[in-house]
NUKENU-258073 format. One line per 5 residues: number of its first residue (from 0); for each residue x, y, z of C-alpha. Coordinates in steps of 0.5 Angstrom, whole numbers, plus 500, padded with zeros to 3 digits. Example, Ala and Ser with C-alpha at 12.3 -4.5 7.8 and 13.67 -1.06 7.14 Angstrom:
# NUKENU-258073
0	525/491/516 | 527/498/514
END
This chain:
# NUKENU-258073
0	502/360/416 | 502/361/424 | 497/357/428 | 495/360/435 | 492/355/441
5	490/357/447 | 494/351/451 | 495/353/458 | 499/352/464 | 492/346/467
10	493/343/460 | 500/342/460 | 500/339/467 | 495/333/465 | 498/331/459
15	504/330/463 | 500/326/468 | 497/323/462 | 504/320/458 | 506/319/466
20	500/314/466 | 501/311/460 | 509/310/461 | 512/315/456 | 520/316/457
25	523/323/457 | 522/327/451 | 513/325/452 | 514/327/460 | 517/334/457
30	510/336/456 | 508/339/449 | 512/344/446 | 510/352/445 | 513/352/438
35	511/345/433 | 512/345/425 | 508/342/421 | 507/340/414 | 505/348/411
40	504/350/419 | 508/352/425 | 503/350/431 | 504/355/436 | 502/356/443
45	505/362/447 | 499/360/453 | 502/354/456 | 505/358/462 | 499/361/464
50	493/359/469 | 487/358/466 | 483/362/471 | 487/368/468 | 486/367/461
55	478/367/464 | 479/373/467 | 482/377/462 | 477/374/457 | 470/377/462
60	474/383/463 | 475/384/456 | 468/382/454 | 470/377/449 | 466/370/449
65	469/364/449 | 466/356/447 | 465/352/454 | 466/345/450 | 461/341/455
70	466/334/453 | 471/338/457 | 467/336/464 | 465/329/461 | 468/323/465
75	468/319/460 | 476/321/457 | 481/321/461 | 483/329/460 | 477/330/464
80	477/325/469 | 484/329/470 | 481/335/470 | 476/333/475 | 481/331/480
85	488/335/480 | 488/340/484 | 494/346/485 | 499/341/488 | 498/337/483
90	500/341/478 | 505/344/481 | 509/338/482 | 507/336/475 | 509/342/472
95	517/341/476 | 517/335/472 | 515/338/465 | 520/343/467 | 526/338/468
100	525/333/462 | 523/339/458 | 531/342/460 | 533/335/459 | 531/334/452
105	532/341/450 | 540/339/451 | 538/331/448 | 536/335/442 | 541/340/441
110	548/334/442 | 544/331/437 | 543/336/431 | 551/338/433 | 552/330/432
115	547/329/425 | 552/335/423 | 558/332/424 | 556/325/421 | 551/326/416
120	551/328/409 | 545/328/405 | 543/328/400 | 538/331/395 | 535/324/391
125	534/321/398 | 540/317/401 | 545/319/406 | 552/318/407 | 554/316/414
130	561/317/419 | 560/311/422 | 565/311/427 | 562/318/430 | 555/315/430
135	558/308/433 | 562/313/440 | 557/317/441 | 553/312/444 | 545/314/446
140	544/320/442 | 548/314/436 | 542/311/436 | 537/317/437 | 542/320/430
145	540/313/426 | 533/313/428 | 533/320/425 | 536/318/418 | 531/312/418
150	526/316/419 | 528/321/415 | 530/316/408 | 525/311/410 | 518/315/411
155	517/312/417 | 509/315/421 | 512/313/428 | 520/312/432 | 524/307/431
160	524/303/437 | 530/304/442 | 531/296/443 | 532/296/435 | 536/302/434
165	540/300/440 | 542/293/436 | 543/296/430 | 548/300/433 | 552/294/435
170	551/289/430 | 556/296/426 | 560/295/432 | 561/289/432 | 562/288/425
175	563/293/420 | 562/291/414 | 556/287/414 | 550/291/410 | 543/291/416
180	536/294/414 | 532/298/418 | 525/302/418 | 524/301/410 | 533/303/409
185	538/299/408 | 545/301/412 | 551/299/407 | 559/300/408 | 561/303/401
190	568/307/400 | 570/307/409 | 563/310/410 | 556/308/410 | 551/309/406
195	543/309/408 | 539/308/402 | 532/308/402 | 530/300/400 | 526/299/393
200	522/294/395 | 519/298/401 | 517/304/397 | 510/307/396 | 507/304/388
205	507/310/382 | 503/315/383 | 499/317/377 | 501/325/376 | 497/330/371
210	498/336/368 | 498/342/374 | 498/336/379 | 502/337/385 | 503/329/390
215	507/326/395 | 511/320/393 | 514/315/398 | 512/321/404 | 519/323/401
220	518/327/394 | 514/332/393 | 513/332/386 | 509/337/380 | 507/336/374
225	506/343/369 | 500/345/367 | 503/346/360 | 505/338/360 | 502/334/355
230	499/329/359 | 500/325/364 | 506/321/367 | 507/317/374 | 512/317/378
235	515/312/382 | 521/307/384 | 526/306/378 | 526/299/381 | 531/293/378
240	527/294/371 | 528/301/371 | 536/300/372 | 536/295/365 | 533/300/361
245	539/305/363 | 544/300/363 | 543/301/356 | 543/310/356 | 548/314/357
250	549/317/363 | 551/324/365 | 558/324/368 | 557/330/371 | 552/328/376
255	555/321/379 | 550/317/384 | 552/311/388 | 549/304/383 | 546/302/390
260	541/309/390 | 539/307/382 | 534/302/384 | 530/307/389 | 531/314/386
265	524/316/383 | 523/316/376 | 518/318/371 | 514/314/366 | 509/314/361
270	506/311/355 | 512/309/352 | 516/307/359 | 521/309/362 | 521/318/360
275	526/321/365 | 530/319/372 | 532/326/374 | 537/325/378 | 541/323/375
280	539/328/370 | 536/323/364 | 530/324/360 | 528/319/354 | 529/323/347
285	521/324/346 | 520/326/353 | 517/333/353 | 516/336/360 | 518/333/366
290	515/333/374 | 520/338/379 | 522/333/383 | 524/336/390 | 526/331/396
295	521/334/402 | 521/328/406 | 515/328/412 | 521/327/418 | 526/332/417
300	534/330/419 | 534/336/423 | 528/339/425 | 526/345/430 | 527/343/436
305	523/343/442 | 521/350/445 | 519/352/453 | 515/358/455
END
């Protein structure tokens, strides 16, 4: 689905007086993007370089009404006080900066998606393998590549913060085979690369699934239950008890994982314990259905970048 705004050139400049104001770094002064996606919905706003005054114009021209928000005009918000007192100059200025930072994070953004290419494999049960080296050179967009892994394997609702991944990327610097964490993932040197794991004690508790229900587990894994399922199941962590239970199973070779990833993996339960970990393409004899499992995670590794008009 496509959601049109009717942002415009006025607008961008306030948000950017706004970010100015509260200290934002580069990528908030670039200003909003004309292309956002979101969960089920692409954001699009393809007025962002036009005057307000002209959209105006074209509207009466046109005779077609529009809403007046009176909270517009309300001092009371900084978004109006702005309004108030920004004048042609102003926005000018503001939209050169926008327009600079804008160029600067579209080049930030494209260095990063060709590094996440090159030094990321990821996997679709929720764990990456990483080429440290590749990561640990490339200085400023290395930090931005494990902010991005954390966020994406970790579930994280906002950025990691520079000064942390800054240390992270040192700590593997200076000592390559010391095992560190970070926003809910583990960082663990395994076989020359390293292995980001989502940590099973920072996982989201079971989320109780019923015949034909749909949910999000851990802000990672989209799961479905069919209609035609005898009843319900939940799904969570496999977890250290989880992981006995198989110690006792046969597991199938022809889908090996990492031991390291066991613990945080989704498994499915039910009355009678531990039904499946489809992953690792095992079910408990009785079990008769099981959820789709899909790794959706809300931070892509790699996502649409930003976009100007």
């Amino acid at each position: 689905m496509h959601l049109l705004t009717a942002h415009h050139r006025e607008d961008q400049a306030e948000t950017y007086a706004i970010r100015r104001r509260a200290g934002s770094g580069g990528d908030g002064l670039a200003g909003m993007t004309a292309v956002r996606e979101l969960a089920g919905v692409r954001l699009v706003r393809p007025l962002l370089g036009v005057p307000k005054a002209r959209l105006k114009a074209f509207l009466a021209a046109e005779g077609q009404q529009y809403l007046d928000d009176p909270s517009n005009r309300n001092p009371v918000f900084e978004r109006s006080r702005l309004r108030l007192e920004t004048r042609g100059e102003e926005i000018d200025a503001a939209l050169a900066a926008v327009g600079a930072n804008a160029a600067a994070r579209i080049r930030r953004e494209g260095g990063l998606a060709a590094l996440l290419a090159r030094a990321v494999s990821l996997h679709p049960a929720g764990f990456a393998l990483i080429d440290l080296e590749l990561i640990a050179a490339a200085d400023g967009l290395g930090e931005l590549a494990l902010g991005r892994i954390a966020s994406t394997l970790g579930g994280a609702a906002y950025p990691i913060r520079r000064e942390r991944l800054a240390r992270l990327r040192r700590a593997f610097r200076e000592a390559p085979m010391r095992a560190r964490t970070l926003g809910g993932c583990r960082f663990v040197p395994w076989r020359g690369r390293v292995l980001a794991l989502r940590e099973a004690a920072r996982t989201a508790p079971p989320l109780s699934l019923t015949p034909g229900e749909a949910v999000l587990w851990d802000k990672r894994f989209a799961a479905t239950l069919p209609a035609t399922a005898p009843g319900p199941v939940s799904i969570g962590a496999l977890g250290a008890e989880g992981v006995i239970t198989l110690g006792h199973e046969p597991i199938d070779d022809g889908n090996p994982l990492p031991r390291l990833a066991y613990p945080a993996l989704p498994a499915v339960w039910d009355d009678n314990g531990l039904a499946a970990v489809p992953h690792l393409c095992w079910r408990r004899a009785t079990t008769v259905c099981v959820p789709a499992l899909t790794f959706r995670p809300l931070v892509s590794l790699s996502s649409a970048g930003f976009t100007v008009v």
